[in-house]
C-alpha positions as CSV (number, residue, x, y, z in Angstrom):
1,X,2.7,9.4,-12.9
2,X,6.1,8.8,-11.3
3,X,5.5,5.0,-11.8
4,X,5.0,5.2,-15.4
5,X,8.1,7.3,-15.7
6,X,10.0,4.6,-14.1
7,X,8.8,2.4,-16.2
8,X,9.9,4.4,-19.2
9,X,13.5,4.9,-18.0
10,X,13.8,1.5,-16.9
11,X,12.6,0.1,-20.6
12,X,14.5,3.2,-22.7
13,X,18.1,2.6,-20.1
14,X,18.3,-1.0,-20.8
15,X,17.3,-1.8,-24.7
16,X,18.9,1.6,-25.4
17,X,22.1,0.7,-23.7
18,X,21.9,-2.5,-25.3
19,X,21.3,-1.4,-28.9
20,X,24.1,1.6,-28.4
21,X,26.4,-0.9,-27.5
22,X,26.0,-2.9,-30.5
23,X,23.5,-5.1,-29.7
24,X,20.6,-6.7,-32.0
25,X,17.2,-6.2,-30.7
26,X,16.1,-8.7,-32.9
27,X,17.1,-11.3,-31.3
28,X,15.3,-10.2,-27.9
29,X,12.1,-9.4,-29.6
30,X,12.5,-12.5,-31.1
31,X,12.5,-14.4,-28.1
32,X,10.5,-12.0,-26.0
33,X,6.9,-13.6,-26.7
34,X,7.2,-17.4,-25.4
35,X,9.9,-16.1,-22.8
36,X,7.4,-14.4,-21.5
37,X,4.9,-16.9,-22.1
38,X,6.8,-19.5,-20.3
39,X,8.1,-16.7,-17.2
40,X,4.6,-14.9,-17.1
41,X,2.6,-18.2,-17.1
42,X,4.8,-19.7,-14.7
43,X,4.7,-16.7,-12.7
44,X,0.6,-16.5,-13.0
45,X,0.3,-20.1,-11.9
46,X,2.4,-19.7,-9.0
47,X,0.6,-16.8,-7.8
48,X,-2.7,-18.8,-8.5
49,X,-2.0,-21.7,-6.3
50,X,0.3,-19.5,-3.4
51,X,-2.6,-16.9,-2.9
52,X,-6.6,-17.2,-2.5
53,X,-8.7,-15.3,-4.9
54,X,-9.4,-12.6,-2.5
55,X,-5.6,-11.8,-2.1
56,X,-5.6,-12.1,-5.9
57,X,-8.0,-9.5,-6.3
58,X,-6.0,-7.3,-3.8
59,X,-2.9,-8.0,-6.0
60,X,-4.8,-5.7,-8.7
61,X,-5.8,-3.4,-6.1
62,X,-2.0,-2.8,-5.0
63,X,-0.8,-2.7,-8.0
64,X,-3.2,0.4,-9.1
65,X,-2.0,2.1,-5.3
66,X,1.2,2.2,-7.0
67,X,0.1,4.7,-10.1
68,X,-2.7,6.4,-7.9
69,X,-0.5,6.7,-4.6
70,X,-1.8,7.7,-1.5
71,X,-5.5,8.4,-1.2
72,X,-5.2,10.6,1.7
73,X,-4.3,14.5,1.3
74,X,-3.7,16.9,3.5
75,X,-7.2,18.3,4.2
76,X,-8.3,14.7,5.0
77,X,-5.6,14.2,8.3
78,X,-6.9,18.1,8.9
79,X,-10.7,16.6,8.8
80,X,-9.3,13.7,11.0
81,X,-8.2,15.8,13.7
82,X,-11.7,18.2,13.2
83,X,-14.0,14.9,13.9
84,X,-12.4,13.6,16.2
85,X,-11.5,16.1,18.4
86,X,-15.1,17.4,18.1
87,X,-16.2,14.0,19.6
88,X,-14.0,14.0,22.3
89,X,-14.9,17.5,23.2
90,X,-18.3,16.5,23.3
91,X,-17.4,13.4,25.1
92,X,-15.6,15.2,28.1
93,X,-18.4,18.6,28.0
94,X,-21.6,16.9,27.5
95,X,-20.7,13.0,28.1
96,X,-21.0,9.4,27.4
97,X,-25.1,10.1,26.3
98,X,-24.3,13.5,23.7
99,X,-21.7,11.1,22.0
100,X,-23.3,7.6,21.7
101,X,-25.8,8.9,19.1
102,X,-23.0,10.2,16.6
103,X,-21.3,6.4,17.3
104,X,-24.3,4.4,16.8
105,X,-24.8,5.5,13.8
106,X,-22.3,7.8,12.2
107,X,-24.0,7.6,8.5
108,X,-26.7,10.0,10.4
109,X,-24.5,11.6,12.7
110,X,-24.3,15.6,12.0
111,X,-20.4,15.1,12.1
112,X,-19.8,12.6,10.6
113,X,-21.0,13.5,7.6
114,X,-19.5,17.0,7.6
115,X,-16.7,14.3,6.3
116,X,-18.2,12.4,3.5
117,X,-14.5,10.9,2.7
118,X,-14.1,9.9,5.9
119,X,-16.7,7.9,6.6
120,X,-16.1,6.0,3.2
121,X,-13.3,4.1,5.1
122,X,-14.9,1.7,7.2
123,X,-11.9,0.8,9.1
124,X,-11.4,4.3,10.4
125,X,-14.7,5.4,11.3
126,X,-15.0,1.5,13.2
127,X,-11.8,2.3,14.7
128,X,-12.8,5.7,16.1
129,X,-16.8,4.4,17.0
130,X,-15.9,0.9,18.2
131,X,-13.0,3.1,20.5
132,X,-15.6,5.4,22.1
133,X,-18.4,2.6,22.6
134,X,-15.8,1.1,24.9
135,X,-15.5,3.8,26.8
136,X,-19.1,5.3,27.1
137,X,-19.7,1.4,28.3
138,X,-17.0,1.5,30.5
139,X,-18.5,4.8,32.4
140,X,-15.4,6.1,32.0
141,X,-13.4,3.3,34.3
142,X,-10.7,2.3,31.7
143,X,-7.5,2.9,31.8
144,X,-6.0,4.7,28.3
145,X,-3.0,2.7,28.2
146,X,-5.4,-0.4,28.0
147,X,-7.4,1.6,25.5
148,X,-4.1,2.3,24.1
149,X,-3.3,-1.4,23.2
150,X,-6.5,-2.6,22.1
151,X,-6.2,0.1,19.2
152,X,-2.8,-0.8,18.3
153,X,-3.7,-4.2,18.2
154,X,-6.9,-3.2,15.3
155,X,-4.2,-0.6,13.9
156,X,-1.8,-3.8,13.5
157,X,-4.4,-6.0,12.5
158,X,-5.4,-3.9,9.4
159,X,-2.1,-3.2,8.3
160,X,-1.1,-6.9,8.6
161,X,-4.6,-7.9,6.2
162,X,-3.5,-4.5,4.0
163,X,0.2,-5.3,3.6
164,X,-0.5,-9.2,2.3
165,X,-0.6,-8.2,-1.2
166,X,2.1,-6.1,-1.9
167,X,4.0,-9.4,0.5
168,X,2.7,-11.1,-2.8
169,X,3.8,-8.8,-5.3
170,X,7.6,-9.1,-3.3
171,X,7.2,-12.9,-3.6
172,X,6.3,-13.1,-7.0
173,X,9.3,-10.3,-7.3
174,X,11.4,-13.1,-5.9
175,X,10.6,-16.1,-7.9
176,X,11.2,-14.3,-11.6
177,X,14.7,-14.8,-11.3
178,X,14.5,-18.5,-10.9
179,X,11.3,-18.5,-13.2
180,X,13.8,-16.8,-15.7
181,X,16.5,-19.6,-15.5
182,X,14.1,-22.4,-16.3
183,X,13.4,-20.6,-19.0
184,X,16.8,-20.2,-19.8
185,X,17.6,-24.2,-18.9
186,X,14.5,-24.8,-21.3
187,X,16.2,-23.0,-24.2
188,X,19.6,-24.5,-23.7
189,X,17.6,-28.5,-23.9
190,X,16.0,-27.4,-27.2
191,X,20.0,-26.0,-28.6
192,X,21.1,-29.7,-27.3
193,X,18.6,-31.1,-29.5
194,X,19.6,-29.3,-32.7
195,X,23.2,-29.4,-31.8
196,X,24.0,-30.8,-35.7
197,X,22.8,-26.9,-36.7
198,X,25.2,-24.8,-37.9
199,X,27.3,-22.6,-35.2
200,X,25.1,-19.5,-36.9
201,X,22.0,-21.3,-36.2
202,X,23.0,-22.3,-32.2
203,X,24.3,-19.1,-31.5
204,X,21.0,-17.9,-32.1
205,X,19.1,-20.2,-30.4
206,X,21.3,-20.1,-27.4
207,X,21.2,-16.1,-27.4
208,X,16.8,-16.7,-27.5
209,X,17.7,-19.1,-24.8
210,X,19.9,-16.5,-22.1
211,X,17.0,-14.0,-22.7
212,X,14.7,-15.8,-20.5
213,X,16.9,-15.3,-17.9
214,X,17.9,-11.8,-19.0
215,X,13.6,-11.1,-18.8
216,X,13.1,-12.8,-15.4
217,X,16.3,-10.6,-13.7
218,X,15.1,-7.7,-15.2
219,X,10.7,-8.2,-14.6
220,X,12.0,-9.0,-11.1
221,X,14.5,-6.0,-9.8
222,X,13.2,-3.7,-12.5
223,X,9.3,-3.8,-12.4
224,X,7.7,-6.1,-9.8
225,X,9.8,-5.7,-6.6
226,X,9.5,-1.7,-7.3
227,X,5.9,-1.9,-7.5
228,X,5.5,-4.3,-4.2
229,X,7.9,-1.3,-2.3
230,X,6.2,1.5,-3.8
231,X,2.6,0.1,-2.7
232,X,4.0,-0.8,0.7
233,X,4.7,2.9,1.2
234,X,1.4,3.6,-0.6
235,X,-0.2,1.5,2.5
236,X,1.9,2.7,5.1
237,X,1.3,6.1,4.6
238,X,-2.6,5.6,4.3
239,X,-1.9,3.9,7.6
240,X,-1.0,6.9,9.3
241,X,-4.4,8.7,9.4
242,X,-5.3,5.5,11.9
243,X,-2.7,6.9,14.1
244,X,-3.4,10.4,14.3
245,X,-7.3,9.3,15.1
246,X,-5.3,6.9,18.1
247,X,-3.4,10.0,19.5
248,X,-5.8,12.3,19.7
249,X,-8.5,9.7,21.7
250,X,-5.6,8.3,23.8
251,X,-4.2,11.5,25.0
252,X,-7.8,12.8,25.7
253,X,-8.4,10.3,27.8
254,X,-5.2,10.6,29.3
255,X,-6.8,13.8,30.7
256,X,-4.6,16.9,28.4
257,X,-5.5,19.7,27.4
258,X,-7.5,19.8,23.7
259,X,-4.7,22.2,22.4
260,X,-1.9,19.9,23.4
261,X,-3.5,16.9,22.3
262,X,-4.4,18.4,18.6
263,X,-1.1,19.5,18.2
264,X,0.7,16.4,19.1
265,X,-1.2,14.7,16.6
266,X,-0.6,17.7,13.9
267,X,3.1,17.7,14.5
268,X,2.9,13.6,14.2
269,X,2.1,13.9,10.6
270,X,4.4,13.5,7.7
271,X,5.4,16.5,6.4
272,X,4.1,16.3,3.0
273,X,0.3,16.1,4.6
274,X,1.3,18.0,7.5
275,X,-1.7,20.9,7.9
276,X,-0.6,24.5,9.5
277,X,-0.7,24.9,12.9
278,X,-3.1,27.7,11.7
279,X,-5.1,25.5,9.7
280,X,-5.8,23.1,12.7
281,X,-6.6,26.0,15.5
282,X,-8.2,28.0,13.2
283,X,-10.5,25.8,11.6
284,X,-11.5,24.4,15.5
285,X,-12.2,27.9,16.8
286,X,-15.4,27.7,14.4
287,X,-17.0,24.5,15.6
């Protein structure tokens, strides 16, 4: 919703400044289709040739995170820190053999499926099973600080792979502008040929001519690079549910108490998805 009001004051500030000041829209509208034609084609082919067609897909797919947001809420970090604090009860209370069925295979497991929106991201529920395989293989031997680094390194990994296409969105972002000036230099060789026209007649061509690079200044810093920032935060702060599932298994193994380990990870979360403290220690008092 806050995208598409952007959008609206970004359209309404600068064609309603323009025409307040004096200025004829017609000459903009004018020009606008085979600026665009020549800036949006340019800019389509560059992306086309710079990106595979998997990263283009995932081009689409950022761009929608920017009018849908975040997917994660607040009762889904609260769900985070149920599962997988119930696993590493269970792991330290009953051990390596109550756990490894629920980690096998977590579509069957009686917890994991207390959190059906959990287990539709496959990179957190590998994340937290591939984690605890390790360590019911490892009897128990490894140290968390190694544990520690081997899930930064998948947190990193998936970040990296999840962060390409808003990258892409910034680069397109930064080739409008010049894609604007050929445009632009386009324009002005068409004026040079028709430069026996009347000054009437060049003043309007040159005026369709300065709005391609008008169009690539203002698709670049006005749309497309806020839409590559906005779904970076979009992914970033989907990215911190990863972390809260790393605290709480790392600080288990570390050997702290479950109360200390659940809040560090509550008190880790953003504020605007931050549950109660009641809402965590409650909630675990019943399972």
């Amino acid at each position: 919703m806050f995208a598409v009001v952007g959008i609206i004051v970004v359209i309404a500030m600068v064609f309603g400044g323009f025409i307040i000041s004096g200025g004829s829209i017609g000459v903009i509208l004018h020009a606008l289709p085979l600026e665009m034609l020549i800036i949006g084609g340019a800019g389509l082919g560059a992306t086309i040739t710079g990106n595979s067609m998997a990263d283009i897909k995932a081009l689409g797919g950022a761009t929608m995170k920017v009018f849908k947001g975040p997917k994660y809420k607040k009762q889904d970090f609260l769900d985070t820190i149920f599962l997988v604090s119930r696993l590493m009860k269970m792991l330290r209370t009953d051990g390596p053999v109550a756990v490894e069925p629920h980690i096998e295979d977590p579509k069957s497991s009686a917890i994991f499926t207390e959190y059906p929106r959990l287990l539709q991201d496959s990179t957190l529920i590998h994340l937290i099973c591939d984690t605890l395989r390790l360590v019911v293989v490892s009897s128990g031997t490894l140290d968390p600080r190694a544990v520690e680094d081997v899930m930064d390194s998948s947190i990193k990994n998936h970040q990296h792979h999840t962060l390409s296409p808003a990258n892409g969105l910034q680069s397109l972002a930064d080739a409008l502008p010049a894609l604007g000036i050929v445009a632009a230099v386009l324009g002005v060789v068409k004026t040079m040929a028709s430069i026996d026209q009347p000054p009437a007649i060049l003043g309007e061509m040159i005026g369709s001519a300065l709005v391609g690079t008008f169009l690539g200044v203002l698709l670049a810093y006005g749309f497309v690079g806020p839409f590559a920032n906005r779904a970076k935060q979009v992914i970033e702060a989907d990215s911190a549910i990863y972390h809260v599932a790393k605290q709480i298994i790392i600080a288990s193994l570390h050997g702290h108490p479950l109360p200390l380990v659940i809040e560090a990870a509550r008190s880790s979360i953003a504020h605007s998805n931050q549950p109660a403290f009641a809402d965590v220690f409650d909630g675990m008092r019943g399972r």
